[in-house]
C-alpha positions in Angstrom: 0.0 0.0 0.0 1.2 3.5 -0.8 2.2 5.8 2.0 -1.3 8.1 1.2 -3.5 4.7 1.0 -2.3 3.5 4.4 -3.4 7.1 6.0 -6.6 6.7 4.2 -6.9 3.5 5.4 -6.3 4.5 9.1 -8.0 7.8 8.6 -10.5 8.0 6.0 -13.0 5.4 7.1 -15.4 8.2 8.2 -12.9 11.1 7.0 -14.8 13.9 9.1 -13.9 12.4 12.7 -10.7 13.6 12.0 -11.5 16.7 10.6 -13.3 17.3 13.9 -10.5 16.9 16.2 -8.5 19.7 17.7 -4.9 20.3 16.5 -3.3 19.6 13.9 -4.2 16.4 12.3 -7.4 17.4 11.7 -6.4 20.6 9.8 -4.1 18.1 8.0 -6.8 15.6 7.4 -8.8 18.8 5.4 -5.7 19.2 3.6 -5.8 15.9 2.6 -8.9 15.5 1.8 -9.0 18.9 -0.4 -7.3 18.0 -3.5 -7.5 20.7 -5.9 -6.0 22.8 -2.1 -9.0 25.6 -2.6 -10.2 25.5 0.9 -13.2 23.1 0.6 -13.5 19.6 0.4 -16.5 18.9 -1.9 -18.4 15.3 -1.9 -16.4 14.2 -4.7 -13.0 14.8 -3.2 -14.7 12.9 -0.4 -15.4 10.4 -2.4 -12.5 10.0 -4.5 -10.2 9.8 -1.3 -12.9 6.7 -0.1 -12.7 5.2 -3.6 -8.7 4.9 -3.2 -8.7 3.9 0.5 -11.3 1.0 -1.2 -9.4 0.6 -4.0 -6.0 -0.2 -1.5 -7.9 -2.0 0.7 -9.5 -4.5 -1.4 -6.1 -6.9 -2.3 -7.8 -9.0 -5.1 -9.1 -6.4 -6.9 -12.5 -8.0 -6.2 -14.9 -5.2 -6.0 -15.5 -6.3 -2.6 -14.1 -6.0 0.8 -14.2 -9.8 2.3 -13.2 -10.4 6.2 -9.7 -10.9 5.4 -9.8 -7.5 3.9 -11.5 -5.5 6.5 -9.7 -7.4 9.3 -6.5 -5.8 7.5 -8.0 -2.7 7.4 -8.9 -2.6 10.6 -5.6 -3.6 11.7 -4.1 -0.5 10.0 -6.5 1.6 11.7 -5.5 0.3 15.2 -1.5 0.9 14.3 -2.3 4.0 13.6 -4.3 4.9 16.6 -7.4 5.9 13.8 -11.1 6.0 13.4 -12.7 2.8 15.0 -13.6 -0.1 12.4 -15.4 0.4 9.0 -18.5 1.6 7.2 -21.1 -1.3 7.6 -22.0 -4.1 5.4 -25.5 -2.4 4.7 -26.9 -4.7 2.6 -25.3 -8.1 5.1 -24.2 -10.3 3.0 -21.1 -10.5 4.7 -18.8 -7.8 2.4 -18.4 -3.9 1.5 -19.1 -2.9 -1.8 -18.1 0.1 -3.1 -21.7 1.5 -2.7 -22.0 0.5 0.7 -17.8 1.5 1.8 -18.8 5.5 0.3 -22.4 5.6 0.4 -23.0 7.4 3.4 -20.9 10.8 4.6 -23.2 11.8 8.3 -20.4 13.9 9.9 -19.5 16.0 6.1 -23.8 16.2 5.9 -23.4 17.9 9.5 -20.4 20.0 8.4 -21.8 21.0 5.2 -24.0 23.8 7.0 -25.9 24.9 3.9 -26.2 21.5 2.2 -24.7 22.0 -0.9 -22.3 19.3 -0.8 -19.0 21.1 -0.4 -17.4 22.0 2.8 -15.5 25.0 3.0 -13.0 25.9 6.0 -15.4 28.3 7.5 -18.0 25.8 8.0 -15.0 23.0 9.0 -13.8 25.8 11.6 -17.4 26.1 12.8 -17.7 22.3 13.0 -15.1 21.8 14.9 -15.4 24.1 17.2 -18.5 22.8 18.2 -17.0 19.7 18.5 -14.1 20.2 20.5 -14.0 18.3 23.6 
């Protein structure tokens, strides 16, 4: 795994935790997450970073993230002192699919203050000040 897909891994399972945390990994988790660096991270950056962390994640290229898979991921998570576990297996049948590992964003919908699917660093800043232990 790259250097960028194992901090995804660790990282990007729910990206916004991480946003929401004081200091500076959060900042550099927006930094991260903003790819073309003009102070918002939109749903697609959020989902292109997901898409790679499932694309690095998923060793046989299946299209599918099997137990052996997740139980990696998860591992690489707990190294890394990360975000707890995995987006569920919505559907149950036992794996993630693609669908299922970026389907659902609830801490970027609570970020996003006026819902239009980009989150700019006033409305992170505002986030996570309200989140701030």
């Amino acid at each position: 795994m790259t250097r960028l897909a194992i901090l995804l891994v660790a990282t990007c399972a729910d990206a916004l935790p991480a946003m929401a945390e004081t200091g500076g990994r959060g900042a550099r988790m927006f930094q991260l997450l903003d790819a073309d660096a003009d102070g918002q991270v939109t749903m697609a950056e959020l989902t292109a970073g997901k898409t790679e962390m499932f694309a690095a994640a998923d060793a046989n290229a299946d299209g599918l993230l099997n137990a052996e898979e997740r139980a990696l991921m998860r591992e690489a998570a707990r190294q890394r002192a990360a975000a707890n576990g995995v987006p569920g297996d919505a559907d149950g049948d036992g794996n993630i699919s693609l669908a299922e590992f970026t389907g659902t964003n609830p801490l970027f919908d609570r970020a996003d203050a006026d819902g239009d699917d980009i989150v700019t660093r006033a409305e992170f800043d505002t986030f996570r000040g309200q989140h701030r232990p």
